[in-house]
C-alpha positions as CSV (number, residue, x, y, z in Angstrom):
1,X,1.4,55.8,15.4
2,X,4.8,56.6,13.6
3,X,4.7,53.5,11.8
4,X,1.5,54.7,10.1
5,X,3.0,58.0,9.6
6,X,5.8,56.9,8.3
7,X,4.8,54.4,5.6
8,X,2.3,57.5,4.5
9,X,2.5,56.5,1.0
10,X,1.7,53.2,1.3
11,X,-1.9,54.0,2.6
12,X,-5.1,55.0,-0.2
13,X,-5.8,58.1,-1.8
14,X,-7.8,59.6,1.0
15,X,-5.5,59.1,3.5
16,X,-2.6,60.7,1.5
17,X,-4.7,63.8,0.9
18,X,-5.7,64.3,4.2
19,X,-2.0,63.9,5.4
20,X,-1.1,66.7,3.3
21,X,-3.0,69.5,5.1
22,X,-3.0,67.7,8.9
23,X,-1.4,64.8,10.4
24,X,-4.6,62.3,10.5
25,X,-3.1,59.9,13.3
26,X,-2.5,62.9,15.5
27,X,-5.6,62.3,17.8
28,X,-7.2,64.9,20.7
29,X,-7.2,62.1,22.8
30,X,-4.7,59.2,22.2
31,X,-1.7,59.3,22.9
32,X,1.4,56.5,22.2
33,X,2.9,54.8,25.5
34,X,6.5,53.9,25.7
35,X,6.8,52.1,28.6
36,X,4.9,52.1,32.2
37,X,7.3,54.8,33.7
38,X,5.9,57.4,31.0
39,X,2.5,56.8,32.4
40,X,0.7,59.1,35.0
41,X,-2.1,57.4,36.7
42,X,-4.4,59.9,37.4
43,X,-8.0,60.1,36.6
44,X,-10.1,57.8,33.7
45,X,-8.3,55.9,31.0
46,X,-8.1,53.2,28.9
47,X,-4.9,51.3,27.7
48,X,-4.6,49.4,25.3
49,X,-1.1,47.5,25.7
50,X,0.5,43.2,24.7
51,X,1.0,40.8,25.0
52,X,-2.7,39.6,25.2
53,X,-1.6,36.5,27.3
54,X,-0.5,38.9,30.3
55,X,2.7,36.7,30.3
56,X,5.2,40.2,30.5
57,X,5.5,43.8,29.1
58,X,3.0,46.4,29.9
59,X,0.1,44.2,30.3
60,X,1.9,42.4,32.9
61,X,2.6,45.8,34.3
62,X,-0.8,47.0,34.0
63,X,-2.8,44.1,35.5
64,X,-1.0,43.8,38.6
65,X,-1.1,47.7,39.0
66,X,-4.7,47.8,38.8
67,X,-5.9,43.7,39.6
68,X,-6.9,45.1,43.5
69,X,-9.3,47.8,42.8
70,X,-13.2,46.6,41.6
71,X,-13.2,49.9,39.6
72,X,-10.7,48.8,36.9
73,X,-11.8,46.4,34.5
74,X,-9.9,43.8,31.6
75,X,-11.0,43.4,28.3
76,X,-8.8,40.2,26.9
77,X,-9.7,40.6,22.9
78,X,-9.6,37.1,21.0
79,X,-7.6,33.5,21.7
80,X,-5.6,32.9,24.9
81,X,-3.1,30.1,25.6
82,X,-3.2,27.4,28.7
83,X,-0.7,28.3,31.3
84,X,-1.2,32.5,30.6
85,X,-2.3,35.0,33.5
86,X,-4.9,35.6,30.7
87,X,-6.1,32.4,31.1
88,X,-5.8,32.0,34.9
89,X,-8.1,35.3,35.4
90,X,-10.7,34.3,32.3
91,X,-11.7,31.3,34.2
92,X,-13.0,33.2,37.4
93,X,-10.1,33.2,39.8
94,X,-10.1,34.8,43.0
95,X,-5.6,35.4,43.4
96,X,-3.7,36.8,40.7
97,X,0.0,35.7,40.7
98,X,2.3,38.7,40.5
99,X,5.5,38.1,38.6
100,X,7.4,38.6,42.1
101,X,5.8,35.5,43.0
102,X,3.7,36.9,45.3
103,X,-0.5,37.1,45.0
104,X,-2.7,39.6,45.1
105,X,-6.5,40.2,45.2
106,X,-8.2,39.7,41.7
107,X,-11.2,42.4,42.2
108,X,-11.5,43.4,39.0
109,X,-13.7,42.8,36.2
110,X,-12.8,40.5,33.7
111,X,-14.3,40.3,30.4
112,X,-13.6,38.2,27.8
113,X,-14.4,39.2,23.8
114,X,-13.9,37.2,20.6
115,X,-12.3,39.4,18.1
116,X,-10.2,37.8,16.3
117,X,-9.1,37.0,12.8
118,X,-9.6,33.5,13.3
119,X,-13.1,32.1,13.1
120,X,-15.2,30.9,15.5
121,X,-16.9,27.5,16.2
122,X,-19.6,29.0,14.6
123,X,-18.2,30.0,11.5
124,X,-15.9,26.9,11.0
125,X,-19.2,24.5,11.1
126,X,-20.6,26.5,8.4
127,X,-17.5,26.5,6.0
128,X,-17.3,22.8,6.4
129,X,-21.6,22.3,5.8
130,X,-21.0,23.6,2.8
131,X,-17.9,21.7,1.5
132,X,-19.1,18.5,3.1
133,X,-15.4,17.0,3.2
134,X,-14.6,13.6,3.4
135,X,-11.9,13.9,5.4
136,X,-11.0,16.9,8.5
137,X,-7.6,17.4,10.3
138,X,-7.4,19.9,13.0
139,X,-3.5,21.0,13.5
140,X,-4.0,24.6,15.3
141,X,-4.7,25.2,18.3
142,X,-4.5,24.6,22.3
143,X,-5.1,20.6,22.8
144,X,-8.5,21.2,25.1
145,X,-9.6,23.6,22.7
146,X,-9.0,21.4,19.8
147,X,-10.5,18.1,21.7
148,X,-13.5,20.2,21.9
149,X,-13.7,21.2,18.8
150,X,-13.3,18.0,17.4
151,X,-16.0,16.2,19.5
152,X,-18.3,18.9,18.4
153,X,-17.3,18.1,14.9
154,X,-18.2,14.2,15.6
155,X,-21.6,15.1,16.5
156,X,-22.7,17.4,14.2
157,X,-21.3,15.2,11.3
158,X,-22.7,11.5,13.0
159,X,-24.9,10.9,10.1
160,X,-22.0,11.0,7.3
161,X,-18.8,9.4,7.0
162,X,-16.5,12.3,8.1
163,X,-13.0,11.5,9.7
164,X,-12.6,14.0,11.9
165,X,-8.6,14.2,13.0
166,X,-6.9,15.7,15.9
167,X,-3.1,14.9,15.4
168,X,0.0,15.7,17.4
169,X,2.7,17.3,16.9
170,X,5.0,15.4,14.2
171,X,2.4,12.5,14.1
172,X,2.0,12.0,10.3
173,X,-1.4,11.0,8.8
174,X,-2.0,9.2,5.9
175,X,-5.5,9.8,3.5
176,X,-6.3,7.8,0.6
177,X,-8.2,9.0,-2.4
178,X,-9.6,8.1,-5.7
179,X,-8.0,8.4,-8.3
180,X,-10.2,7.9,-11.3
181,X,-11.5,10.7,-13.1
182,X,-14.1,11.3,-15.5
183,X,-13.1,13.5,-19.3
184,X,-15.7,14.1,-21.7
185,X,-14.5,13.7,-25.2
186,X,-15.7,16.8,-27.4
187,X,-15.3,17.8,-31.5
188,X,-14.4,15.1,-33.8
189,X,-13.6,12.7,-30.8
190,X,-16.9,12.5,-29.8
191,X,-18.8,12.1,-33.4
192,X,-17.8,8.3,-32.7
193,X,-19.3,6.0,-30.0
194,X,-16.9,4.8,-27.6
195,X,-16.6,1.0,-26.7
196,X,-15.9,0.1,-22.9
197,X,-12.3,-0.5,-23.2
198,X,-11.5,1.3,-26.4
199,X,-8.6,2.8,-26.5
200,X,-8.8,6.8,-27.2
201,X,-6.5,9.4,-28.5
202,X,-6.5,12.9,-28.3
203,X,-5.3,16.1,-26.1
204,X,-6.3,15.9,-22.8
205,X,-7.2,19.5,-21.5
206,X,-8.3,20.5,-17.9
207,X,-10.7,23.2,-17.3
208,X,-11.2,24.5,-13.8
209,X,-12.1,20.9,-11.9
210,X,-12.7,19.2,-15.6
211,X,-11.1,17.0,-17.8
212,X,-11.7,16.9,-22.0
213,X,-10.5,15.3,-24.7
214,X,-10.1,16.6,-27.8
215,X,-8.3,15.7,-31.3
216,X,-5.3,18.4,-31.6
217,X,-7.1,19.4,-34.6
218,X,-9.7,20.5,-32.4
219,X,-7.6,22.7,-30.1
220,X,-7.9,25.8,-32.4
221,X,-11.9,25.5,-32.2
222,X,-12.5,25.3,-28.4
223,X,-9.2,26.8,-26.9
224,X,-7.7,29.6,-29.2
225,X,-4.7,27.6,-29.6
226,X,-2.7,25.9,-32.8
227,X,-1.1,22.7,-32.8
228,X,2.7,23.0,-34.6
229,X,5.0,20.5,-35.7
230,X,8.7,21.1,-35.1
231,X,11.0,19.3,-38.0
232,X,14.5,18.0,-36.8
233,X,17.5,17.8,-38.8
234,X,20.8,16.3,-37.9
235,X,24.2,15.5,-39.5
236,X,26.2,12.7,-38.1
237,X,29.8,11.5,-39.6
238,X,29.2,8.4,-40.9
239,X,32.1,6.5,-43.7
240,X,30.9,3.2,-43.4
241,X,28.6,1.4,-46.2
242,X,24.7,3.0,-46.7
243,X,23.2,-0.9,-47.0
244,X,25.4,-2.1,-43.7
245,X,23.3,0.6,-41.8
246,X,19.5,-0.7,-43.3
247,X,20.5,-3.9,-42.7
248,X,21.5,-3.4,-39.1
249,X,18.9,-1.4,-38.5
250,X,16.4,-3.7,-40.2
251,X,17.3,-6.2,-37.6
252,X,16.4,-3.9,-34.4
253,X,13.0,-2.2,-36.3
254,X,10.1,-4.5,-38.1
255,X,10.1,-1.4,-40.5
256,X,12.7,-0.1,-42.5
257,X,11.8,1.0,-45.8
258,X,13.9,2.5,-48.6
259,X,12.8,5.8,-50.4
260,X,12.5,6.7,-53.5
261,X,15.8,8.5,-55.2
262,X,14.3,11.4,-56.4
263,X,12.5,12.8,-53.5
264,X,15.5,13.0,-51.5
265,X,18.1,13.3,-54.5
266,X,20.2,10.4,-53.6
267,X,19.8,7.2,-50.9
268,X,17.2,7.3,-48.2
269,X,15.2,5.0,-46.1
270,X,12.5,5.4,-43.3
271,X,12.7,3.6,-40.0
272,X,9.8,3.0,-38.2
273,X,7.9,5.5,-40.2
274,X,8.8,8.1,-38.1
275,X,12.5,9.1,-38.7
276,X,14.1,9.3,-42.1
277,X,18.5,8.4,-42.9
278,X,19.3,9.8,-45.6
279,X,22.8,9.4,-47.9
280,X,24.7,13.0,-47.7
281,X,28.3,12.1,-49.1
282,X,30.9,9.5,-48.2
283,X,31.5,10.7,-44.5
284,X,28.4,12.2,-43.5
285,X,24.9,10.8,-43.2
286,X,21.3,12.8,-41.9
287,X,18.3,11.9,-40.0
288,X,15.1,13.8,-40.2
289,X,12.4,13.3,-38.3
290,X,9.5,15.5,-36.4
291,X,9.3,16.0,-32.8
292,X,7.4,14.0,-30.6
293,X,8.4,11.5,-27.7
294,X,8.6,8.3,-29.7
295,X,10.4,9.4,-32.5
296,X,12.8,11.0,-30.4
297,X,13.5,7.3,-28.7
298,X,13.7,5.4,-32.1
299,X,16.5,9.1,-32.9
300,X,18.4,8.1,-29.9
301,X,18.6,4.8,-31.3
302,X,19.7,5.1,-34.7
303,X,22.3,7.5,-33.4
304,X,23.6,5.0,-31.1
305,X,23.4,2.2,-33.4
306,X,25.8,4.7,-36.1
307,X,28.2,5.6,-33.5
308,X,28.5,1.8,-32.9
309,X,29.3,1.0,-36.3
310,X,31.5,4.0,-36.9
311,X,33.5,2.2,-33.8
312,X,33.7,-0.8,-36.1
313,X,34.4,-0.3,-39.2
314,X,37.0,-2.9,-40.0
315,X,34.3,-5.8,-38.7
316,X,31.3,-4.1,-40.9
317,X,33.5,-4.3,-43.9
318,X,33.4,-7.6,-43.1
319,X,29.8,-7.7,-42.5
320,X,28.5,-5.9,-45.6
321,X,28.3,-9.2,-47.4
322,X,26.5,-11.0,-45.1
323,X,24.0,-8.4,-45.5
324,X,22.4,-9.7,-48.7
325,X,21.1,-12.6,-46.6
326,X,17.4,-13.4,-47.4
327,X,14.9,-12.9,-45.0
328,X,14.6,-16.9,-44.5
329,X,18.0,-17.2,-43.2
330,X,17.6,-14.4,-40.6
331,X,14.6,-15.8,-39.2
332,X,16.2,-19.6,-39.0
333,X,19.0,-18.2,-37.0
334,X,16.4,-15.9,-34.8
335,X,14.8,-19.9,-34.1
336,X,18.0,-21.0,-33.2
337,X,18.9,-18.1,-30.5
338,X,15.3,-18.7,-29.5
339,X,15.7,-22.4,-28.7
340,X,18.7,-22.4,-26.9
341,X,17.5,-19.6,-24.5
342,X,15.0,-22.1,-24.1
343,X,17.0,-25.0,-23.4
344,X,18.7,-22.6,-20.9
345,X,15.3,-21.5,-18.8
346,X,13.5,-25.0,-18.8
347,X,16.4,-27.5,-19.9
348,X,14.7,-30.4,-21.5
349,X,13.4,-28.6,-24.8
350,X,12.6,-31.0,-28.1
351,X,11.8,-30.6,-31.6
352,X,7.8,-32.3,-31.8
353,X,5.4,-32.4,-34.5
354,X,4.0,-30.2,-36.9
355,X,6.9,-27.8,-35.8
356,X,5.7,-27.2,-32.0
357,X,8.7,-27.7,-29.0
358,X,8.1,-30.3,-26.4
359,X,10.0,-28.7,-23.3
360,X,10.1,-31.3,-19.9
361,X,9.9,-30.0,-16.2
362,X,9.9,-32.6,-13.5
363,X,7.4,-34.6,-15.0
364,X,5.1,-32.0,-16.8
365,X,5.1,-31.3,-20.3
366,X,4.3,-28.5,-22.6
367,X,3.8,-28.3,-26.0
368,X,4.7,-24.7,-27.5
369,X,3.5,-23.5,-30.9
370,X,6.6,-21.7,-32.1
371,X,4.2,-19.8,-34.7
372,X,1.2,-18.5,-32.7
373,X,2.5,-18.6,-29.1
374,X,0.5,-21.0,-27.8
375,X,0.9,-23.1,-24.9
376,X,-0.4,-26.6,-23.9
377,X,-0.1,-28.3,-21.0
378,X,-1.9,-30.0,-18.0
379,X,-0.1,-27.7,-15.5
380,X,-1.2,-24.6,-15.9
381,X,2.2,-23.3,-13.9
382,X,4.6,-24.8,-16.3
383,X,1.9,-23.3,-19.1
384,X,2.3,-19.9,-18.0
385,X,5.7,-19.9,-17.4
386,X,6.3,-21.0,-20.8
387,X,4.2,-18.7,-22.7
388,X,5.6,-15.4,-20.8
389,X,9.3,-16.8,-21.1
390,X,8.6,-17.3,-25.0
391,X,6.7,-13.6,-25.3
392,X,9.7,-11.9,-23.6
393,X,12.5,-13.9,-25.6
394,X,10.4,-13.3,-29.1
395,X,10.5,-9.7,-27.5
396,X,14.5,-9.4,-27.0
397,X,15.1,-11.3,-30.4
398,X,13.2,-10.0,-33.1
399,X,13.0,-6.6,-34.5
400,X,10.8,-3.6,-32.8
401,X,7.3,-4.3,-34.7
402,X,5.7,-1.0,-36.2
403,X,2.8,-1.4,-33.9
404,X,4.3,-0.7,-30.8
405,X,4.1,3.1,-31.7
């Protein structure tokens, strides 16, 4: 009772108004008991004292104080462990074990009442009727208990395909589930027909347990929210030569394209047509590009490539007048990188006709069409393992393609 009294003004309204004229916990006929010696056994009464189990403490007291007489009586309120004097005395036993180790009659009655905050058998059947789930793990509770429970379980789910799980301690379980899920594709996204494989593009948004897609345009419309785009600018100290850079870069990316003068007031090109380099003075160049995960790759790249070359200066000297080359030359020397990483994977690699390579394995032969890609050959091992050895070479060689983003 002095806990309630003292936390007062944690309790509601009516409670802290009544406490203000009289002390609502002070009760005609209840009173708190400290311990067993405070307690004068005379006449009716009914105590309510823990542990619940009987195990020690004024329970333990209690029970074997009052175990002899038929008069007195035990009310054990909710879940008991195996092993308690709770338990011993539930099931109908005629000795009670004192905690001297001596026994005594058990005369009493013994009643046993389910109040508990747990539910029951009864009201765990019904939560799990009405979630129907495919998969239930039982982890609380006394192992006879739970073995009953569980075989309970088993019958009243027979006709479905329930796993029903009773683990032990620190024994791990493993559950498998699918992963698939189904979006609906709403606003402009779903004015078009989808095709079975078609790839689509959009914001994916979940709602409570689904899944749309939506154009970002659309996000305003159906969610109260606007899409921005965040603009990046960036200075780097650059001295080398503006048309060393383009070149260089023009041999990583497929698209490098210069810009016209006036819009930027001096030299500019864009790579990739995401990220724009622009000419700033003779020590200084800047990149400008908008925010997104792809763009900020092909940033991180341009940035390394200009530290690189600001590392080197005295070799891109050099190498600013090889960069006039014409787009002929480039692509011969790109053949010739590409045949002698061939000649290093499969050995015996030939010039055939109409331009295709003849490469020799151990008696098989292939015949690789430098142009489209294509493979020929009898084995289909030796095909395959020259038409993904060609792909990823092509891959490492020439520059990033615009497609790819």
């Amino acid at each position: 009772m002095a806990i309630y009294q003292t936390y007062i003004n944690s309790m509601n309204e009516r409670i802290r108004n009544q406490f203000a004229n009289s002390n609502p916990f002070d009760f005609k006929h209840i009173s708190p008991l400290k311990s067993i010696e405070n307690f004068n056994d005379v006449g009716p009464s009914v105590v309510m004292a823990s542990p619940n189990g009987l195990q020690s403490g004024l329970s333990r007291q209690l029970i074997e104080m009052w175990c002899s007489d038929k008069k007195n009586a035990c009310v054990i309120p909710g879940y008991v462990l195996e092993g308690t004097l709770a338990k011993t005395i539930i099931n109908e036993a005629k000795e009670a074990t004192l905690m001297n180790g001596l026994t005594a009659p058990l005369n009493m009655q013994v009643l046993y009442i389910s109040f508990s905050a747990h539910a029951d058998f009864a009201q765990t059947s019904t939560f799990l009727k009405e979630l129907m789930p495919p998969n239930i793990i039982l982890v609380y509770g006394e192992a006879n208990e739970m073995g009953r429970l569980k075989q309970k379980l088993i019958t009243q789910f027979a006709d479905r395909k329930t796993k029903i799980i009773s683990p032990k301690n620190r024994q791990s379980i493993e559950m498998y589930f699918n992963s698939e899920k189904m979006a609906k594709t709403i606003g402009r996204l779903a004015e078009k027909t989808i095709e079975v494989g078609e790839t689509v593009s959009g914001s994916l948004v979940k709602k409570a347990f689904t899944y749309q897609i939506m154009a970002p345009d659309d996000l305003h419309v159906f969610l109260q929210l606007f899409t921005v785009n965040i603009s990046h600018r960036i200075t780097i100290a650059y001295s080398g030569a503006f048309g060393v850079l383009k070149h260089r870069l023009k041999q990583i990316f497929e698209s490098v394209e210069s810009l016209p003068d006036e819009e930027f007031e001096g030299p500019a090109f864009r790579v990739h047509e995401r990220l724009t380099v622009k000419y700033e003075s003779e020590k200084d160049i800047s990149l400008h590009w908008r925010s997104d995960p792809i763009s900020d790759m092909v940033l991180d790249s341009v940035v390394a490539l200009v530290l690189d070359i600001s590392r080197e200066i005295p070799k891109v000297v050099v190498e600013s007048e090889e960069a006039t080359k014409t787009e002929e030359e480039n692509n011969k020397k790109a053949e010739k990188v590409i045949h002698a990483l061939l000649v290093s994977l499969f050995g015996d690699v030939k010039f055939g006709d109409n331009g295709k390579l003849v490469i020799s394995v151990d008696g098989n032969v292939a015949h690789l069409d430098k142009q489209s890609g294509n493979v020929e050959s009898e084995n289909e091992g030796l095909k395959e393992r020259v038409r993904v050895a060609f792909q990823r070479i092509q891959n490492a060689v020439k520059p990033i393609p615009l497609s790819v983003s």
